[in-house]
Structure formats: structure tokens, C-alpha cells
C-alpha positions in Angstrom: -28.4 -21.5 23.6 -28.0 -22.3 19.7 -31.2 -21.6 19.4 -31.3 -17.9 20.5 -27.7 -17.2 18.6 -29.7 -18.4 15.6 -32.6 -16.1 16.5 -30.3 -13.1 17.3 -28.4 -13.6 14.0 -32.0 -13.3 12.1 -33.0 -10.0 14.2 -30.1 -8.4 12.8 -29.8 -10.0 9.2 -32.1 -7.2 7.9 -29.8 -4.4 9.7 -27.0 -5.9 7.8 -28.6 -6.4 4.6 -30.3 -2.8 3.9 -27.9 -1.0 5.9 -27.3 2.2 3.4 -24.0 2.0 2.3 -24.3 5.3 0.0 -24.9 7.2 2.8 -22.0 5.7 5.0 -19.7 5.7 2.4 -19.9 8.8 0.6 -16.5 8.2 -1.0 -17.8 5.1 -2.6 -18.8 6.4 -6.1 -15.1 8.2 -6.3 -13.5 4.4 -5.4 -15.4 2.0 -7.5 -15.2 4.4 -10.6 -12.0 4.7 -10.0 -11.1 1.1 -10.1 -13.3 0.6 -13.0 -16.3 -0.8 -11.1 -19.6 0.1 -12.0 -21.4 2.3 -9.1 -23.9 0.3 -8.6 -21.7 -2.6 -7.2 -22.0 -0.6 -3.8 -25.7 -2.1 -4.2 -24.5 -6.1 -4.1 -25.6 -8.1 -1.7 -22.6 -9.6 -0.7 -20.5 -6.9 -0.6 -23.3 -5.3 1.7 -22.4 -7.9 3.8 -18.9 -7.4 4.0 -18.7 -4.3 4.3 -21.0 -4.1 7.3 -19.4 -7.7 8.8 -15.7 -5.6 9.1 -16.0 -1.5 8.2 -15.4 -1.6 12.7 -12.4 -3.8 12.5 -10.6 -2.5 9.4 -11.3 1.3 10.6 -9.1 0.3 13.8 -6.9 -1.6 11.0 -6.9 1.8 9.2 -5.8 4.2 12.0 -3.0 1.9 13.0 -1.6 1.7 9.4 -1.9 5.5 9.0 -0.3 6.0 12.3 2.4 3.3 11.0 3.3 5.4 7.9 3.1 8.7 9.2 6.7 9.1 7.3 6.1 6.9 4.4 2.7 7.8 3.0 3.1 11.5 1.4 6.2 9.9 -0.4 4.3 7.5 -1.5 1.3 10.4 -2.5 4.1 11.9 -4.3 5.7 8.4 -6.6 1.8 7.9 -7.5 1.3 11.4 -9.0 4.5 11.6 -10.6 3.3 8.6 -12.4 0.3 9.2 -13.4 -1.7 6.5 -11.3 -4.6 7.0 -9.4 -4.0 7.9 -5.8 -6.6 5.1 -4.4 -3.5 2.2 -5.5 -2.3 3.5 -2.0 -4.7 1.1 -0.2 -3.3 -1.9 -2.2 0.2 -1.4 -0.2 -2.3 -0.7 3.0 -3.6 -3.9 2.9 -0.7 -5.4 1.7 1.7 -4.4 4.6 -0.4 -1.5 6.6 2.6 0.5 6.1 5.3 -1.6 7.6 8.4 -1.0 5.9 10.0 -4.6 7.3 6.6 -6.6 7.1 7.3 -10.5 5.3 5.0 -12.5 4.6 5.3 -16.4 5.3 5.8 -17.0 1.4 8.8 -14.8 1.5 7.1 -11.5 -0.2 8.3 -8.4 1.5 7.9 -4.7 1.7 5.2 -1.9 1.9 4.4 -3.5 -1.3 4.6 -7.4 -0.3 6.5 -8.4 -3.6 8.2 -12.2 -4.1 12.1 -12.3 -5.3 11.3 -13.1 -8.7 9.4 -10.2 -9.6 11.6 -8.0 -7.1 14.3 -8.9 -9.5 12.3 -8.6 -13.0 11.7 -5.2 -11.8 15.2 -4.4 -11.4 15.8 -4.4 -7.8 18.8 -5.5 -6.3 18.1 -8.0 -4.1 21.6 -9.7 -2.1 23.0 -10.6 1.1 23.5 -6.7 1.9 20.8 -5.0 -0.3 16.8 -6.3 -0.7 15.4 -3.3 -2.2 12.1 -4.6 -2.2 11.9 -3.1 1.5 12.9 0.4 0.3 10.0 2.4 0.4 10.9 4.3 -2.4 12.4 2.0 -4.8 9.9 -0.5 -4.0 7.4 1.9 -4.5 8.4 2.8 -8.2 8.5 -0.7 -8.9 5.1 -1.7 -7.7 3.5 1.0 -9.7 5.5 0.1 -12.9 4.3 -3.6 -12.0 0.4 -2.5 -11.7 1.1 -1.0 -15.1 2.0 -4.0 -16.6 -0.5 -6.1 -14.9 -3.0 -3.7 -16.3 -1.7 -3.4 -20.1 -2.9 -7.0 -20.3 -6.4 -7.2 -18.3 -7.2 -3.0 -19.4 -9.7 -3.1 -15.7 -8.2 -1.7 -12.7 -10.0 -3.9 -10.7 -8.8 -6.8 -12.2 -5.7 -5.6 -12.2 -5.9 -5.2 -8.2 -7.3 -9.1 -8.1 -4.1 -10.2 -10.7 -1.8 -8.2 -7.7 -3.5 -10.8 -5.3 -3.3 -13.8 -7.1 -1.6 -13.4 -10.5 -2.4 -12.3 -14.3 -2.9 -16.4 -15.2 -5.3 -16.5 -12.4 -7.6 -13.7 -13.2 -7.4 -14.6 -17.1 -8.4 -18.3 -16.3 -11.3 -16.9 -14.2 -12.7 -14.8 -16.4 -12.8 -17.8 -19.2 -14.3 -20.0 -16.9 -16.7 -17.5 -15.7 -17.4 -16.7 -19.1 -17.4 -12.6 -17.9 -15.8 -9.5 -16.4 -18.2 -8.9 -14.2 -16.9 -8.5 -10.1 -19.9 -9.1 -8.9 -20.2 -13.0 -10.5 -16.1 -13.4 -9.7 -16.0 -12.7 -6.6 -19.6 -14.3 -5.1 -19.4 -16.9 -2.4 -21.8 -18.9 -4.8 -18.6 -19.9 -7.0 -15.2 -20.7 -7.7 -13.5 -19.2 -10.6 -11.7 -17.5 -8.5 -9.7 -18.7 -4.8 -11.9 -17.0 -1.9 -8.5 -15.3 -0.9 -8.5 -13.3 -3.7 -12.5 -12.7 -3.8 -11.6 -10.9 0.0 -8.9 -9.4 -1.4 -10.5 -6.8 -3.4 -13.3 -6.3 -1.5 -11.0 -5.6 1.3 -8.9 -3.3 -1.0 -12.0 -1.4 -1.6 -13.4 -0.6 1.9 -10.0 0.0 2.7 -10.2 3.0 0.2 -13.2 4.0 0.8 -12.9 4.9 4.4 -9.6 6.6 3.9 -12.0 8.6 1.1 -14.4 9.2 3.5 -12.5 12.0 4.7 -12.4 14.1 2.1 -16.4 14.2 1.8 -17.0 14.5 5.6 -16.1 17.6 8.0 -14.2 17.3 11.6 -13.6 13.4 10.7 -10.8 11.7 12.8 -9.5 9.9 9.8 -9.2 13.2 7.9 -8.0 15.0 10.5 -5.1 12.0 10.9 -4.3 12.3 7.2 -4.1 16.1 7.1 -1.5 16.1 10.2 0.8 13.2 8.4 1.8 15.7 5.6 4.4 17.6 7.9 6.9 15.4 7.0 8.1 12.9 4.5 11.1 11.3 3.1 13.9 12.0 0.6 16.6 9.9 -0.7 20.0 11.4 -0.6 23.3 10.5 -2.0 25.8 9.2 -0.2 29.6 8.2 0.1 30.1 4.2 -0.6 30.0 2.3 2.3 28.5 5.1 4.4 26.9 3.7 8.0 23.4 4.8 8.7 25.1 5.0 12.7 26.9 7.9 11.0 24.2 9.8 9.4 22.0 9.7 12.3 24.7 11.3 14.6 25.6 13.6 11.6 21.3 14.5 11.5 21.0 14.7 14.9 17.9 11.7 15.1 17.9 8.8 16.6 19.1 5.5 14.5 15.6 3.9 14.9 14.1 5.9 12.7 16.7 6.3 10.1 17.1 2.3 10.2 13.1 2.3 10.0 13.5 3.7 6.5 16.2 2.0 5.3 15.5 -1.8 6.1 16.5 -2.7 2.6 20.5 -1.6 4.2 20.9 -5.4 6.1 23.9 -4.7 8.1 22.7 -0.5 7.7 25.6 0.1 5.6 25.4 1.7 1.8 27.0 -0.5 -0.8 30.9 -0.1 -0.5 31.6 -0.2 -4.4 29.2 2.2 -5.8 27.5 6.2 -5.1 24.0 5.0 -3.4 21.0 7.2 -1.8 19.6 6.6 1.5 16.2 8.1 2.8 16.3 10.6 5.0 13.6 12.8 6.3 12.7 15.2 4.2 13.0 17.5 8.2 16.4 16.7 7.7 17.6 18.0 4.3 18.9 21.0 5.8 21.2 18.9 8.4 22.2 16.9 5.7 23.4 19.5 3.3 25.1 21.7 5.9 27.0 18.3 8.2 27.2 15.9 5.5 26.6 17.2 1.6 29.4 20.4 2.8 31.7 19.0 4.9 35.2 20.0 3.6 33.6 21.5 0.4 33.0 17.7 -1.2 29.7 16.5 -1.9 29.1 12.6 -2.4 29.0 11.5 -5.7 25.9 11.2 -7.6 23.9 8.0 -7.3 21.4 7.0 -10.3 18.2 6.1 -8.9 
């Protein structure tokens, strides 16, 4: 039996190994020159590998994430224009969290954007017993952005930069010294270790990620496309409200069920807005209408204004 599972595996070795990638992918030349990669990396043998070992598996990942942040993603589209970042950083939080604005990690990083306490609070989140705003997708979305910036001030490669985000800035730096070169090809082969295999799947998992939520802008009638077309209908807003205002109360005042509203709030613990200060809570963007006619209007006040 070993014998023929060897055999087999040989059979397809040359399917995996010239399978053309350019073709496949035609969003690959847009990706890798975004993240600073040269083209031809599309060409390495390993990454070959990897791509055609998982592109089935992390499409299915793919379409469950999109489906997952049918709500958060076109904010998110938004934060990265308004900053000036390339829109592909999107499939860092993908991989990071697929979209799930609760999702931990067993190190204690949370959020769309998987960030530790420490850096939450360098960033200037506020992170309590009532309030981790590293689970607000829009706060923890500006902060991650302003964090990639940093990261990339000091390596100046956004491909790097997305391997630091992994692993840390010390742990790219030292693997670039002791690999004695830039180059992603030699940093992230099997053949050796300047860098932790975690982090060598990391980027290449970042990258097909990307490149088949790409895809649909260079293909026609794609399901992908057609998936992240539809998702644009709606989005969320943040909106200020009263102190100590219960997300109970501004779901009956919207008319939507609490799920939802609590869905985009998780950084609210007990679902309550800080009883001391103005504060915004995310709405749907649907629901700005709802919210300035039953909540903003009611009795001619408006809630005080809350500095994002």
C-alpha cells in the first residue's frame, strides 16, 4: 500500500510542480507588486507548491470569511483608502481572523486584526473590564493600519512588513542578518531557518489569500466577484451616543435584532457605552436614517459629540 501512495504522489508531482500559476492567478502580478515582491516570485518552486497544495481549501476558507464580513469589510475598504494604504492589507485581517469580530487567539490576541494587549494599548486603545477596543472593527481597524505603518518605516518592504505583523520587527531584522538578504524567496524556503516556519506560511498564505480575492476583478461571471460586488449594500457607521447608552435600547430604537448590533460591538462587554463619557457605537450604515429620526431627534437633543 505504501508503495502505490509513493507512486501516486510521483504521478502527480509534475502536475503540481508546472502547474501555470500565471494563468490561474491572473491577479498575481497586481499582489506581489503590491507587496513589494518581485513578479517573478510567482515562478518559485516552493511557492508553486503551496499554492497548488491549498488554493481548494483556502477558496472554501475565502467564501466563508467573505460571507462572515458581509458588514465589516466595505468599512474596512473605506479606513484603508482614507489612509492611504494599499487595499490588498485587507487579507492580512482575513487570515488573521476571517472576519470574525470576537475571534481570540490562544495567546490572548483579539479582533479582526488579532492584536496582543500591549500593542492594543501602545496604539491607544482602551482596553478594561468594560471596554477592549481591540474588537471594535473600526477602532481596531485604524490602529492596525497605523501599526503596519510603523512596522514598515523601519523594514521600507511591504512584504516584510506583513512577515514582522506575523512574528515581530526583531524577528524579521534578525532574519535578514542571518540570512545575509532581503530576498523572500531564501527567507521563507523549507531548506532554512532564519526565519520560524509559522511565519514562512504566514506570508505565503497572506498572498494566495489576496490573490484569489484579486482574481475577481480580472475574471468575468466569477462567484468570488460576484460575492464581493453584492457585500457593498451595506456597511457600518459609528454614531454618537448618550453615556451609558444599552445596545438593548438601540436595537429596539433601530428596529434590528440585538445579534447583530452586539455582533459589531463586541468591544461593549456587558453591551453598555461607557457611563462617564460621549462614546460612538457602530451601527449599520441601513440604519442611519432610524437613528437620526428615533434616537439623534428625540425631544430635539442630540447626544453629545464623542472624539473618535
Amino acid at each position: 500500500m505504501k508503495f502505490y501512495k509513493i507512486l501516486i504522489f510521483f504521478l502527480l508531482l509534475p502536475t503540481l510542480a508546472f502547474s501555470n500559476l500565471r494563468d490561474e492567478f491572473p491577479s498575481y502580478s497586481y499582489i506581489l507588486t503590491e507587496f513589494n515582491v518581485n513578479e517573478n516570485f510567482i515562478d518559485d518552486p516552493e511557492f508553486k507548491l503551496f499554492v497548488n497544495k491549498h488554493k481548494r481549501e483556502y477558496r472554501k476558507r475565502f467564501i466563508k470569511a467573505v460571507k462572515q464580513g458581509e458588514l465589516i469589510i466595505p468599512m474596512m475598504k473605506n479606513i484603508i483608502y482614507e489612509r492611504d494604504i494599499s487595499p490588498i492589507f485587507l487579507y492580512i485581517a482575513m487570515v488573521e481572523s476571517a472576519f470574525d469580530t470576537s475571534a481570540r487567539s490562544r495567546t490572548g490576541a483579539g479582533g479582526l486584526w488579532q492584536i496582543v494587549v500591549n500593542t492594543g494599548k501602545e496604539l491607544k486603545l482602551t482596553i478594561n473590564s468594560n471596554i477592549d477596543e481591540r474588537y471594535d472593527p473600526i477602532r481596531s481597524t485604524n490602529a492596525a493600519i497605523k501599526y503596519l505603518y510603523r512596522i514598515n518605516n523601519n523594514l521600507n518592504s511591504w512584504y516584510l512588513t506583513t512577515m514582522a505583523y506575523n512574528c515581530g520587527n526583531g524577528c524579521v531584522n534578525k532574519a535578514i542578518k542571518r540570512a545575509g538578504t532581503r530576498d523572500i524567496g531564501v527567507l521563507t524556503s523549507h531548506n532554512n531557518s532564519y526565519i520560524k516556519a509559522e511565519t514562512k506560511k504566514y506570508i505565503k498564505k497572506v498572498l494566495l489569500m489576496a490573490m484569489i480575492g484579486e482574481n475577481y476583478l480580472f475574471k468575468q461571471n466569477d462567484r468570488v466577484g460576484e460575492m464581493m460586488y453584492k457585500m457593498n449594500r451595506d456597511s457600518i457607521v459609528a454614531v454618537p451616543v448618550r453615556s451609558g447608552e444599552k445596545l438593548s435600547n438601540l436595537a429596539s430604537v433601530l428596529n434590528m435584532n440585538i445579534y447583530y448590533l452586539e455582533k459589531i460591538n463586541p468591544h461593549l462587554k456587558q453591551g453598555t457605552a461607557p457611563y462617564n463619557y460621549a462614546y460612538k457605537i457602530n451601527i449599520p450604515a441601513s440604519k442611519i436614517e432610524d437613528f437620526n429620526r428615533n434616537y439623534a431627534g428625540i425631544s430635539g437633543q442630540r447626544p453629545l459629540y464623542a472624539k473618535y
